[in-house]
Structure formats: C-alpha cells, structure tokens
LOSE-188525 format. One record per residue (C-alpha): residue in three letters; y, z, x. Coordinates in steps of 0.001 Angstrom, whole numbers, plus 500000, padded with zeros to 6 digits. Example, Ala and Ser with C-alpha at 12.3 -4.5 7.8 and 13.67 -1.06 7.14 Angstrom:
<res: ala | v: 495500 | w: 507800 | u: 512300>
<res: ser | v: 498940 | w: 507140 | u: 513670>
***
This chain:
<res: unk | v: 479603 | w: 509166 | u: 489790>
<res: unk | v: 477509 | w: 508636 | u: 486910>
<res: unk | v: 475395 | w: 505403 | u: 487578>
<res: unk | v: 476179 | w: 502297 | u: 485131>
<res: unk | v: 474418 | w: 498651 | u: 485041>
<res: unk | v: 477229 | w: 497504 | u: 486971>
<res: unk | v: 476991 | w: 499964 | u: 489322>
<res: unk | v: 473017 | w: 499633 | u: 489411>
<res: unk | v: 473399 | w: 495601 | u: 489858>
<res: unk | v: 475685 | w: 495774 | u: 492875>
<res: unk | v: 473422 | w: 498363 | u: 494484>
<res: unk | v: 470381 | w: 496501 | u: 494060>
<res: unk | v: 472218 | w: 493155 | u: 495869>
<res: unk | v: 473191 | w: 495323 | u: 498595>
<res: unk | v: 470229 | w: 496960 | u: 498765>
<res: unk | v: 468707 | w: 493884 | u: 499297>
<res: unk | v: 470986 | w: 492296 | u: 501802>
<res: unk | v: 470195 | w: 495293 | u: 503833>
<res: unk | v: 466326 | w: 494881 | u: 503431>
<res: unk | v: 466572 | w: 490703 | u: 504090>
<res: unk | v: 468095 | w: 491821 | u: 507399>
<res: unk | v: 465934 | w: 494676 | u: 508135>
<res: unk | v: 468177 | w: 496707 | u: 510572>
<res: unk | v: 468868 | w: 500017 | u: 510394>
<res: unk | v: 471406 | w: 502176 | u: 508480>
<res: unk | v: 472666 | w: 503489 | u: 511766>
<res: unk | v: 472316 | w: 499581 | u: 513687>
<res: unk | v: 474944 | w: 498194 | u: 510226>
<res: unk | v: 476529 | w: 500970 | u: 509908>
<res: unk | v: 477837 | w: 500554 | u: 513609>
<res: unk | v: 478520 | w: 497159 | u: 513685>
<res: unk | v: 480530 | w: 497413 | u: 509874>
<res: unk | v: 482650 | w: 500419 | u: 511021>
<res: unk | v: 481023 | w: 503043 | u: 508456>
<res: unk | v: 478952 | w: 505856 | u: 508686>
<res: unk | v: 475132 | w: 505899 | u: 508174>
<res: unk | v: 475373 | w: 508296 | u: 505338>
<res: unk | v: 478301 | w: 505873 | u: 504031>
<res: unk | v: 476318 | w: 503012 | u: 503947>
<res: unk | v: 473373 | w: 504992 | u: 502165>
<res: unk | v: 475441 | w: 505825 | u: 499261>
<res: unk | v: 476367 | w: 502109 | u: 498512>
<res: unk | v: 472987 | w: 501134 | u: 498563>
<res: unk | v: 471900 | w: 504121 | u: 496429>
<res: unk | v: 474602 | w: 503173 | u: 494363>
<res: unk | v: 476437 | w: 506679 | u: 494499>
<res: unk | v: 479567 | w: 505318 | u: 495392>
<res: unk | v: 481083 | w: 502122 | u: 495456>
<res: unk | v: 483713 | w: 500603 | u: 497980>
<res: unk | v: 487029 | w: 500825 | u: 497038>
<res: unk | v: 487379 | w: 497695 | u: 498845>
<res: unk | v: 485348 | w: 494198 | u: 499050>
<res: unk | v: 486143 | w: 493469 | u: 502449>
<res: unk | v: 483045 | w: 495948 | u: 504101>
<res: unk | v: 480470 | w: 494683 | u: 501296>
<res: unk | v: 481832 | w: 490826 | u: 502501>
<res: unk | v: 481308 | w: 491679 | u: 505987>
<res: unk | v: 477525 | w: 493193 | u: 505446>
<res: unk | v: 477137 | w: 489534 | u: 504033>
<res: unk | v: 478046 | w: 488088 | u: 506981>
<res: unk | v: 476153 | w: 490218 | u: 509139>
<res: unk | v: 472727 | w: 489760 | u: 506766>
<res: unk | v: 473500 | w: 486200 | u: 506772>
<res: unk | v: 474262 | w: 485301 | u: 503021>
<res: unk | v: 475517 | w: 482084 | u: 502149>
<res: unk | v: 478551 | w: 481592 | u: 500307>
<res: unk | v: 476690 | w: 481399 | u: 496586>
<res: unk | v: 475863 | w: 484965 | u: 497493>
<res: unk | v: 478655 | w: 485987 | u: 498625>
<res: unk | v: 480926 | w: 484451 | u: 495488>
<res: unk | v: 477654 | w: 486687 | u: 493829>
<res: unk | v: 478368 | w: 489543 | u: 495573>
<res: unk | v: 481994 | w: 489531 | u: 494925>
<res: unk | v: 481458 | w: 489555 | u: 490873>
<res: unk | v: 478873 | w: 492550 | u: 491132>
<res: unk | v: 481514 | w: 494580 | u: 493412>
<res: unk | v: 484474 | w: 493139 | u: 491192>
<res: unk | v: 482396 | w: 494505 | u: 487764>
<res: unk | v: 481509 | w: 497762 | u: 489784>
<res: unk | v: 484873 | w: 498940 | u: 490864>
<res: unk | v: 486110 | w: 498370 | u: 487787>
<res: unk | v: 483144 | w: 501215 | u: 486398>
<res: unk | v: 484106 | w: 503447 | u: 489400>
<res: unk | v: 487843 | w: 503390 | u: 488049>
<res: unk | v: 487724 | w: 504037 | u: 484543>
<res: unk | v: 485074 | w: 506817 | u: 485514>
<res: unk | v: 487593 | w: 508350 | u: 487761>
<res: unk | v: 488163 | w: 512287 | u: 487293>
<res: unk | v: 491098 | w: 512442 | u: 485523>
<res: unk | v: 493882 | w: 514339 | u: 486938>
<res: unk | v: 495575 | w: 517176 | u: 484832>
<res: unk | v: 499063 | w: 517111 | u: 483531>
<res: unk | v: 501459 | w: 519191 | u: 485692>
<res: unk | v: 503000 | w: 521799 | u: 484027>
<res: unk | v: 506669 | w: 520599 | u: 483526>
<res: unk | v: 509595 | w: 522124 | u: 485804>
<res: unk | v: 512714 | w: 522322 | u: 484482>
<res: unk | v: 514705 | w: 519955 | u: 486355>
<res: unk | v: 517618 | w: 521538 | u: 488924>
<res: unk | v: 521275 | w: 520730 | u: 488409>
<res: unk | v: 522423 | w: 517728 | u: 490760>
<res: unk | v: 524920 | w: 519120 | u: 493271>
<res: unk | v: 528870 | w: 518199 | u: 492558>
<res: unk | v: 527831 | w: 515428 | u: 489974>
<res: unk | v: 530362 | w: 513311 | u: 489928>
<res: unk | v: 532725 | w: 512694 | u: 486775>
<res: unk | v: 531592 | w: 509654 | u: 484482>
<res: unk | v: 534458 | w: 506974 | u: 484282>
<res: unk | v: 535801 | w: 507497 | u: 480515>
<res: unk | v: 534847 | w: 505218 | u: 477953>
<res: unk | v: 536774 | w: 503723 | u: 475841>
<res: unk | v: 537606 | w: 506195 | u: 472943>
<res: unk | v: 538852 | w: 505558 | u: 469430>
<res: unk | v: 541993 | w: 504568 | u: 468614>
<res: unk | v: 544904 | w: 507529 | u: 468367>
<res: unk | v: 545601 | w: 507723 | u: 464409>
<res: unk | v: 549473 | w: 506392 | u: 464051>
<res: unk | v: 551968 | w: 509425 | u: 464345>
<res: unk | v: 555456 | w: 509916 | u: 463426>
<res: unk | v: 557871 | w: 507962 | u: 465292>
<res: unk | v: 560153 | w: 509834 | u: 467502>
<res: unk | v: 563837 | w: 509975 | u: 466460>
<res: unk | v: 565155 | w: 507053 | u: 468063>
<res: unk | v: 562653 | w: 505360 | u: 469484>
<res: unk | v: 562149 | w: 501580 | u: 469266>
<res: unk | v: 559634 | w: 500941 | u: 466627>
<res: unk | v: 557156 | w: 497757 | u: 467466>
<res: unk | v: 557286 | w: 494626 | u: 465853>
<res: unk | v: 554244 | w: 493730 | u: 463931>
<res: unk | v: 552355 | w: 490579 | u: 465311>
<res: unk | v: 552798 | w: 487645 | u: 463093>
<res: unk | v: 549747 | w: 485308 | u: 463046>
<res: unk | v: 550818 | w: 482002 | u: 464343>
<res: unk | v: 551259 | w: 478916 | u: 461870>
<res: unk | v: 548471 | w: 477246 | u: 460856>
<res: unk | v: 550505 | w: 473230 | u: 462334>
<res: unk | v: 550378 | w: 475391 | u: 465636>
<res: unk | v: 546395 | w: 476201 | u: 465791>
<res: unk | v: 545792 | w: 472227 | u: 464406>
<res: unk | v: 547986 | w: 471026 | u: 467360>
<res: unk | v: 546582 | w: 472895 | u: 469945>
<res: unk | v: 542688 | w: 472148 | u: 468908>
<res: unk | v: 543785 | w: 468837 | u: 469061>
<res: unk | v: 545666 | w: 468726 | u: 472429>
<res: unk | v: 542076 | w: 470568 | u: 473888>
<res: unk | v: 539545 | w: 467653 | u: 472597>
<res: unk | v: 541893 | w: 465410 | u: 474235>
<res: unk | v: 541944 | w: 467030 | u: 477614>
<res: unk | v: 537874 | w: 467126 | u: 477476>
<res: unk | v: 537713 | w: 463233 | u: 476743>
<res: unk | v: 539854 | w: 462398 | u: 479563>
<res: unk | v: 537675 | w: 464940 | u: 482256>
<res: unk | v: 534468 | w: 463114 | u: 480514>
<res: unk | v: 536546 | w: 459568 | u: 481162>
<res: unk | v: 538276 | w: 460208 | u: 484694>
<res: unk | v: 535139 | w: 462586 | u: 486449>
<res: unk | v: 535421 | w: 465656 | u: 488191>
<res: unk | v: 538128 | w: 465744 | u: 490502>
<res: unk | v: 535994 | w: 466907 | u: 493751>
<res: unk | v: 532793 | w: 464744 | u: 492940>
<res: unk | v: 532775 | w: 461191 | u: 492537>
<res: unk | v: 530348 | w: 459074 | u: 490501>
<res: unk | v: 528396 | w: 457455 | u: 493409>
<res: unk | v: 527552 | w: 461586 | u: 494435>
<res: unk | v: 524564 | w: 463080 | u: 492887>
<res: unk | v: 524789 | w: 466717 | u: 492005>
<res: unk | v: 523648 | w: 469021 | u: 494909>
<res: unk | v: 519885 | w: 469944 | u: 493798>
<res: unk | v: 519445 | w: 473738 | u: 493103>
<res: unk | v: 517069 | w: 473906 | u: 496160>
<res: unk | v: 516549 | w: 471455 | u: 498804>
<res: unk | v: 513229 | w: 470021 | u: 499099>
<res: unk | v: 511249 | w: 470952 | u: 502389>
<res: unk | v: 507649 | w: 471529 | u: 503387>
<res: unk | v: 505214 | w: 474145 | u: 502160>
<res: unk | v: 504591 | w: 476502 | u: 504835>
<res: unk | v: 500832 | w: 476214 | u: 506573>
<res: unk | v: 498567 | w: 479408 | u: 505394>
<res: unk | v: 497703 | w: 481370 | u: 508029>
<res: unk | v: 494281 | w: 480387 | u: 509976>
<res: unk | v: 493024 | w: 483985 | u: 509391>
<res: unk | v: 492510 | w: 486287 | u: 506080>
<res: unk | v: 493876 | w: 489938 | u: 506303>
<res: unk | v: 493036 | w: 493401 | u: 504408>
<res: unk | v: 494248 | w: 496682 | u: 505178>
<res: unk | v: 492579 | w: 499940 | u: 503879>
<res: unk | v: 495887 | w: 503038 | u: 504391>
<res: unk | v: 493713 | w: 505931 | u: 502538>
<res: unk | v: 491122 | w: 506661 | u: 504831>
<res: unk | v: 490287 | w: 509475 | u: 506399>
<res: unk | v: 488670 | w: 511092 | u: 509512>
<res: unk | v: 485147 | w: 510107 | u: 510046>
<res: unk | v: 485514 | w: 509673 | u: 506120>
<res: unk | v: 485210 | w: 513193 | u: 505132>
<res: unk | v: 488493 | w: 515234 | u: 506183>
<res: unk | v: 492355 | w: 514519 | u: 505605>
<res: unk | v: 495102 | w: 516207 | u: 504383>
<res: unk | v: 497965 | w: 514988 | u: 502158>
<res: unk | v: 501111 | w: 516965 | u: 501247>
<res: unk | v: 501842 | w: 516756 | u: 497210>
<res: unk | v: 505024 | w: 517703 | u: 495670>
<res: unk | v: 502949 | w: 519922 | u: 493105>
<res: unk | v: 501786 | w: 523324 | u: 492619>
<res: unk | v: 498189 | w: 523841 | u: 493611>
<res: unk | v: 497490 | w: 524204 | u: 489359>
<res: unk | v: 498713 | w: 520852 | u: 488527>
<res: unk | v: 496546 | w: 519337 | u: 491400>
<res: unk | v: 493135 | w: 517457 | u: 490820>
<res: unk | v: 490026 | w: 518266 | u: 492858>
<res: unk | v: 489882 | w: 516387 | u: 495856>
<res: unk | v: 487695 | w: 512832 | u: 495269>
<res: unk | v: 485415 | w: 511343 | u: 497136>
<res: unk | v: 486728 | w: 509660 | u: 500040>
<res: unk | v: 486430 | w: 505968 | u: 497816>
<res: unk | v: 488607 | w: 506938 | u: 495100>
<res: unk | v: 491127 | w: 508966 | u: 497561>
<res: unk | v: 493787 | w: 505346 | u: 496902>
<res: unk | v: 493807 | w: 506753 | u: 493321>
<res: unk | v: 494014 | w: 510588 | u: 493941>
<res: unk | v: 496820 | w: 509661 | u: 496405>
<res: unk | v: 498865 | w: 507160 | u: 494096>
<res: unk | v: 498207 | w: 509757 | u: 490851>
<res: unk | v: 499685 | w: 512412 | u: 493018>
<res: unk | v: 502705 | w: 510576 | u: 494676>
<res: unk | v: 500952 | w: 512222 | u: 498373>
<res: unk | v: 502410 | w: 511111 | u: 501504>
<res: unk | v: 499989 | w: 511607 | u: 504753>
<res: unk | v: 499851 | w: 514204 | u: 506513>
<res: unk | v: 500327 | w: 514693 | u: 510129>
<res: unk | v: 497875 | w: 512171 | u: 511008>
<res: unk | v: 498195 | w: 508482 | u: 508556>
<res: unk | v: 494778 | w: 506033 | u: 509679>
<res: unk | v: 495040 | w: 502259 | u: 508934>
<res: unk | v: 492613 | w: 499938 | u: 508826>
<res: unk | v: 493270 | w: 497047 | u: 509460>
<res: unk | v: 490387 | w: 493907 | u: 508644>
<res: unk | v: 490845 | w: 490229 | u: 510390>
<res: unk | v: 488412 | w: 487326 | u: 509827>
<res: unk | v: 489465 | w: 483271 | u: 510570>
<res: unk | v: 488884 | w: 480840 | u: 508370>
<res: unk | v: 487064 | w: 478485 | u: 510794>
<res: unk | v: 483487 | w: 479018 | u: 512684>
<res: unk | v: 484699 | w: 477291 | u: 515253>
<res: unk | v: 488245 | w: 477394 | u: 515931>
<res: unk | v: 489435 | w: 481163 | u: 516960>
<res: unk | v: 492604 | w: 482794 | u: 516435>
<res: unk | v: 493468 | w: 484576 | u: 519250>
<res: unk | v: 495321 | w: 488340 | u: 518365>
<res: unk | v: 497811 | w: 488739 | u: 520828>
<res: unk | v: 499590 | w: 492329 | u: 520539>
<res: unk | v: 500083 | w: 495138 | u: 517889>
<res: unk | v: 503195 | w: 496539 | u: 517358>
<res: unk | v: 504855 | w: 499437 | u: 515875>
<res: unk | v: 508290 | w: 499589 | u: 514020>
<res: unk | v: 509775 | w: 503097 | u: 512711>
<res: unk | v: 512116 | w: 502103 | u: 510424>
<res: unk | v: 513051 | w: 505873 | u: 509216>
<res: unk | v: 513070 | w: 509468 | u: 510619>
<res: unk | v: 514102 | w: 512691 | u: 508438>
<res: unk | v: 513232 | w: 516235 | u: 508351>
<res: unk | v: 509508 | w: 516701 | u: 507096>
<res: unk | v: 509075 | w: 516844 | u: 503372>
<res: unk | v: 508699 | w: 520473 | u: 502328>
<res: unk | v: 505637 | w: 520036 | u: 500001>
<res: unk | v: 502636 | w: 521875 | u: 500167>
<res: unk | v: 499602 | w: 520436 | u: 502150>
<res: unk | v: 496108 | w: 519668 | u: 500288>
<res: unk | v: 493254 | w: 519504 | u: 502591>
<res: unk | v: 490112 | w: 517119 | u: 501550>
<res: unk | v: 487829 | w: 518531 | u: 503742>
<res: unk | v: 484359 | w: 517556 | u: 501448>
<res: unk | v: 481439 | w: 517302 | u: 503964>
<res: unk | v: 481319 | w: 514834 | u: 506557>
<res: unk | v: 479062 | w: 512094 | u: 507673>
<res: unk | v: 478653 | w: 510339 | u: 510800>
<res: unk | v: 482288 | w: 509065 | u: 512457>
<res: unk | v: 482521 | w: 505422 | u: 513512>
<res: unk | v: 486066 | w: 504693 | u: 514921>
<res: unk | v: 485565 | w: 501300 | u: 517274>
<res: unk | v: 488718 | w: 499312 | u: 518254>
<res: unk | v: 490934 | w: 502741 | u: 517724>
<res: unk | v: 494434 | w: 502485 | u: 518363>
<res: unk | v: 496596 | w: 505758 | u: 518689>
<res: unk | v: 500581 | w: 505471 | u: 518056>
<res: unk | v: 502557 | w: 508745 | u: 518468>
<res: unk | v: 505649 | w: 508339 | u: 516067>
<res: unk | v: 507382 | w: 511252 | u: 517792>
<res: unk | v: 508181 | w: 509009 | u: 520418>
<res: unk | v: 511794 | w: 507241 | u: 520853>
<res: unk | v: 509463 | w: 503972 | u: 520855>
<res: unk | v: 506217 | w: 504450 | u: 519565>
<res: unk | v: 502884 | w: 502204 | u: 520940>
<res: unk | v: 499660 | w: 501019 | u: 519586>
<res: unk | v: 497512 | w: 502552 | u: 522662>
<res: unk | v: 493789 | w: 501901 | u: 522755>
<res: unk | v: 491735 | w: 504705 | u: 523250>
<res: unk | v: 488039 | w: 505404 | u: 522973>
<res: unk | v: 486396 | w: 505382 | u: 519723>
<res: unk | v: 483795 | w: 507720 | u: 518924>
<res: unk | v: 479874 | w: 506780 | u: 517442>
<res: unk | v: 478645 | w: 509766 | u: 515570>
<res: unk | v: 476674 | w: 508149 | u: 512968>
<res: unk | v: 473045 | w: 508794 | u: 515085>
<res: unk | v: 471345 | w: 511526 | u: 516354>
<res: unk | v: 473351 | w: 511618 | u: 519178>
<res: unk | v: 476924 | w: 510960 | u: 519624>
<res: unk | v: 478498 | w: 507799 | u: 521640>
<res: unk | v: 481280 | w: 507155 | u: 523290>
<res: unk | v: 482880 | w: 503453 | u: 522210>
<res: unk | v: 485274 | w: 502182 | u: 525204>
<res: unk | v: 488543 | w: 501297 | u: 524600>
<res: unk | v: 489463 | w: 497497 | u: 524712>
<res: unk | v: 492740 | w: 496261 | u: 524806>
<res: unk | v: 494544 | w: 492965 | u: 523106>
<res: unk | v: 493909 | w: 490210 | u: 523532>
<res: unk | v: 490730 | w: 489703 | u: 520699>
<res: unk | v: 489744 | w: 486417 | u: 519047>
<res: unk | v: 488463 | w: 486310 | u: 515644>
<res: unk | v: 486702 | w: 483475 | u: 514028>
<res: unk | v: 484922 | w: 483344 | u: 510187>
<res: unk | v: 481670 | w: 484526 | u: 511456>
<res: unk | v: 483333 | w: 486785 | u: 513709>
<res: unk | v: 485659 | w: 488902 | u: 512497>
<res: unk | v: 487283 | w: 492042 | u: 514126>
<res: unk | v: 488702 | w: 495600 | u: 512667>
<res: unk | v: 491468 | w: 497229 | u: 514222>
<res: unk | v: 491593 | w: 501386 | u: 513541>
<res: unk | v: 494982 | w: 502601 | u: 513694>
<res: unk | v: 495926 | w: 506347 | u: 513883>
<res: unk | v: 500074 | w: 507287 | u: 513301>
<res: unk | v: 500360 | w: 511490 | u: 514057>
<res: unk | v: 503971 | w: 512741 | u: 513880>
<res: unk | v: 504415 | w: 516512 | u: 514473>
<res: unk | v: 508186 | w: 517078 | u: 513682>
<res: unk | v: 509527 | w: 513906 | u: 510905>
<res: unk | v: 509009 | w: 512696 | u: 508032>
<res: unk | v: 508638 | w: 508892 | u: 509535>
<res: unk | v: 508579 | w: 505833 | u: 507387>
<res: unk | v: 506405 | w: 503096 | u: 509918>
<res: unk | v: 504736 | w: 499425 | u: 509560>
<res: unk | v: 503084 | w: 497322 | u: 512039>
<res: unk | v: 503503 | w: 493967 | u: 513294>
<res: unk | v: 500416 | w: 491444 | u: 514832>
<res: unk | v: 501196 | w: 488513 | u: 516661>
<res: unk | v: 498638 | w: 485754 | u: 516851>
<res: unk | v: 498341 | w: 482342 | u: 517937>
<res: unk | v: 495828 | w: 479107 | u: 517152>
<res: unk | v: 495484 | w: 475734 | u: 517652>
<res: unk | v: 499392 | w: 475561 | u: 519149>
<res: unk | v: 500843 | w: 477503 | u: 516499>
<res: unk | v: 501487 | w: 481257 | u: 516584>
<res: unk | v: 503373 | w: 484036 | u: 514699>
<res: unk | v: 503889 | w: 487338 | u: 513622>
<res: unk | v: 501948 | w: 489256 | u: 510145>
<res: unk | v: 504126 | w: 492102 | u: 509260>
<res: unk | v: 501466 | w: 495000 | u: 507937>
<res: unk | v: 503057 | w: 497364 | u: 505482>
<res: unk | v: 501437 | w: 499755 | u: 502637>
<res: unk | v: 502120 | w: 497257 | u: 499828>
<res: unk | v: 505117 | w: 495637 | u: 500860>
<res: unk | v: 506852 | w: 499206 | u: 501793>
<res: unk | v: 506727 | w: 501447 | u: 504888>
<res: unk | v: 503570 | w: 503422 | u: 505307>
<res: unk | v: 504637 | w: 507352 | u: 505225>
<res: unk | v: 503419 | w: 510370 | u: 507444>
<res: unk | v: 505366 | w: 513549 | u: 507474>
<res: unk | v: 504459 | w: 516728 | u: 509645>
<res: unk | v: 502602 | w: 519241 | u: 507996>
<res: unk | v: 503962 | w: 522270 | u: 510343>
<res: unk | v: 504896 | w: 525519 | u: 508776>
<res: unk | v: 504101 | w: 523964 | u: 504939>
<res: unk | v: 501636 | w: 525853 | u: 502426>
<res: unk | v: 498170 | w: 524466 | u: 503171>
<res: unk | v: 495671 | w: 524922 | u: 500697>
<res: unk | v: 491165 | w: 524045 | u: 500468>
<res: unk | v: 489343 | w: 523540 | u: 497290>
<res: unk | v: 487226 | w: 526716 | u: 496535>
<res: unk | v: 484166 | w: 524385 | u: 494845>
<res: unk | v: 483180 | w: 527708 | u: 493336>
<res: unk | v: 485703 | w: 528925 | u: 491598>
<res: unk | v: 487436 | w: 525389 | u: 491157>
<res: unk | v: 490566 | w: 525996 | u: 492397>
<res: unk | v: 492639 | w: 525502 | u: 495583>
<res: unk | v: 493349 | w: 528416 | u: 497287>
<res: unk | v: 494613 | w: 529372 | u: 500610>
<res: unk | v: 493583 | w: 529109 | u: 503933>
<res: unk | v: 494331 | w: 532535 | u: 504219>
<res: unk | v: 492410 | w: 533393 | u: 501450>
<res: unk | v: 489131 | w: 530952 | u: 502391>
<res: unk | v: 489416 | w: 532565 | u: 505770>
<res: unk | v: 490345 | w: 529053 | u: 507645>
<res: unk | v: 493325 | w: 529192 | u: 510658>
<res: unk | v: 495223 | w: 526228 | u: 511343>
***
C-alpha cells in the first residue's frame, strides 16, 4: 500500500503506544489476538486495520487515556479511509448473456386501446348514448353533500365521543436501557491471517488478485463471495464499566437455512502466512442436525516456538479494562448453510440475549467439495489451477 500522511500519522501513534509500553511484538501480539508479523505491519504502517476495535484494545493494553484514544480513533478513521480509496481496483467481468428463466409465467394483460366502433350486426340492439345529467341535478346534489358534512362536523363521529381523545399513533413507553457492554464482529478473516478460500460466481478472468488479508471485507463484498468450507468470526466484547462486569453466559448457534452447495468456483487466498493466534476458539460443525459452539484449544504460533492455548469454556466476564474476544470457526462439508449466533449475558440483575449476524443477515458458508479451485500464479498474474500449480486438495 503506498504510504500517505495519514497513513504515516497513525503509524507513528501506534508506534509509539507500543514503545510507551515497551513489550514485545510477540508479548501484544498475544494478548491482542494478532500475529507478530501483523502487528509489525501496523506499526510500519504497511497496512492498516480494517477495523478500530484491535488499535482500541492496544490502547488499553499500553494504558492511553481517553484523549488518546478519541486521538487514536481520528488517525485510524483518516487512515482507513486512504487504505480504501487506494484499494486495487477490481476488473469488470466480462458480461454473460443472461439464460432464459424457466416456464416464465404469462404477464396479466394490460389494458389495451379501445376496439375502433364496427358495423352493427343485423338486428342487434344498438346502445343508447349517455346523456349528461341536468345541470338543477349536479347543483342539488353538491348541495345535499355540504349539508351532510356540517351535520357529521355538528353531531361527532358516531363511534367516538367528544370527552375521547384520538388514540395516539404510538403509545408512549420507556426507552429501552443500552446494553452494559459494546460489541464488534470482524466475519472476513482468515486462518492465522494468511489462507482462506471463498467461492465467486465468476470466471477466474473477471476475478481480482487476492488482497491482503485487511482489505479481504472489500474483495469479498466487490465479488459477491460466500465462505468457503470453513467461515471464522470474530467476535470483540468490552463493558462499559471498570468495575461492574458483565458476565457472558453461553454462545449459541442458529441455522436458519440448508441447500445444496453453491456451484461456483473456489478462489484460494493463500498469500504467505504469519504467526497464528486463535485464543478463546470456538468450533461449530453446521453439518450437524443441531450445531454447538464447542471450545477447543487455540493455537500460539506467533514465536519461535509454537503453544498450545487451553480451551476455556463459558462462563467469561468482561469489564472496560477487560475485555474478551471470542474466535468462532463454522465448517460445513455438504450445504450451503445460512447461520448467526446468539450470546446471552447478564449484569447487575438484568440479562439478555445479542443476536450476532453479518450485517443484519445470516452469515453464509457453503462446501467447497468437487467445485473448480483455483491459486493466484503471482508470476504470471493470473489464477490458475491447482492442477496446473501442482497443489492437491
């Protein structure tokens, strides 16, 4: 990404959160859910979050009041906003000619223009013309109809009486409380940030090069790709009191659609990885009649050697200074499944339910089994087979 002031500014505040605190790349990294080499390139300034939540919670960890927080937020705000309009842009796909919809169905006829008069039929009844009625008749009846709206305006309506206000076009009643915790969800990641594959409705010459894992939201939503076989959801909880925790009580999983697997062809991003951090990992197997949120080990590959991170199940409490991620993983082998989540929490006697979707709809994962898959060829910049790049699988 080409470097820009903006870009430059945000770096150098990062850069110097990171000093102020003076652990390592690997020591944040671990404890903000990114890679080492992930964090390097924010402070470096070669790429820039596609979300504010990670930069917010480095704040937090380095200890940065809210001034530089509300400081930080601008710099990121002005910086993502550089990292989007720099954006490779994606080429036009050649046009298809559209197929023919099965059995359309007839259109209801319109109304067509009059039939042009004929000759009468020997013996047939000719119609009377219309004759317009007298003019005393019209005067009499406009009169007769003011009278009849002075007497409804006199006597009332018939159902309502005087002394009964007019229902009100929504009832007053309270404002509902905001929830005692803030929520973000990031639903375009990828495996230790460096491999994923998506399945695109498009020939492979009316595909972009993959992006960088930060602008994959943008390749994705350019592209209309669905996840595939393997969707990962982050999900990113933080209270809005230091001292009063919200307790997290269970994650759910609600499959709200099952079909065949879409028969697109699958893009691999595989672009070089860096170290994997995957703490509080979650694994839900949509294959299943009734699909779970299962904690399972996360994996700590960001050092020179790699760690195992042990699974811990609900409940977890969350406060402002404390917040918590939650990494979950939705593989499907054999549907096309349309999926959202569902947290229930409770604090300070209240409790409830956040329903987590992709933007207010389902998030989507369909099986990639048996579909075209296709690798970028960096060289020759093009996508070309697995096949023909000498990858199985």
């Amino acid at each position: 990404m080409p470097k820009d002031a903006a870009v430059e500014e945000f770096a150098g505040l990062v850069r110097a959160l990171k000093a102020r605190d003076g652990r390592s790349y690997e020591a944040l990294g671990r404890r903000l859910s990114v890679s080492t080499s992930t964090l390097h390139r924010y402070c470096s300034g070669a790429t820039v979050p596609e979300e504010f939540a990670v930069v917010d919670r480095l704040a937090l960890l380095c200890g940065a009041d809210e001034e530089e927080r509300r400081a930080l937020e601008a710099a990121w705000t002005a910086a993502d906003r550089t990292r989007r309009r720099t954006a490779s842009p994606v080429p036009s796909p050649t046009p298809v000619p559209a197929a023919p919809e099965p059995n359309p169905e007839p259109a209801a006829p319109g109304p067509g223009p009059d039939p042009a008069p004929g000759p009468t039929a020997p013996g047939a009844p000719r119609a009377r013309p219309r004759r317009a009625a007298p003019a005393p008749l019209l005067v009499a009846a406009a009169v007769a109809l003011v009278v009849l709206a002075l007497a409804a305006a006199l006597l009332g309506h018939p159902t309502r009486t005087a002394s009964a206000p007019a229902p009100a076009a929504s009832p007053p009643g309270r404002t509902a409380a905001p929830l005692p915790f803030t929520w973000t969800i990031g639903s375009q990641l990828w495996q230790g940030g460096c491999g994923h594959t998506y399945l695109v409705d498009r020939a492979p010459r009316a595909v972009a090069p993959p992006p960088v894992a930060a602008d994959s939201g943008a390749w994705a939503g350019t592209h209309g790709a669905v996840h595939g076989g393997e969707a990962l959801v982050r999900i990113t909880l933080q209270g809005r009191s230091p001292s009063d925790a919200v307790v997290l009580q269970a994650l759910h999983v609600r499959v709200v659609g099952r079909a065949a697997p879409l028969p697109w062809n699958a893009y691999r991003m595989d672009n070089g990885c860096g170290g994997a951090v995957t703490p509080r990992h979650f694994a839900v197997d949509l294959d299943r009649p009734r699909p779970l949120a299962r904690p399972v080990n996360g994996l700590d590959a960001s050092g020179a050697e790699v760690r195992t991170i042990p699974a811990v199940s609900f409940p977890y409490k969350i406060t402002s200074s404390d917040p918590e991620e939650l990494l979950v993983s939705a593989r499907t082998a054999g549907c096309g499944c349309r999926w959202y989540l569902e947290l229930e929490w409770s604090a300070g006697g209240r409790s409830g339910t956040v329903r987590i979707t992709d933007g207010g709809k389902p998030f989507r994962t369909s099986a990639t089994r048996g579909r075209p898959a296709y690798v970028y060829d960096s060289a020759e910049g093009l996508w070309i087979t697995d096949a023909e790049s000498g990858q199985i699988g």
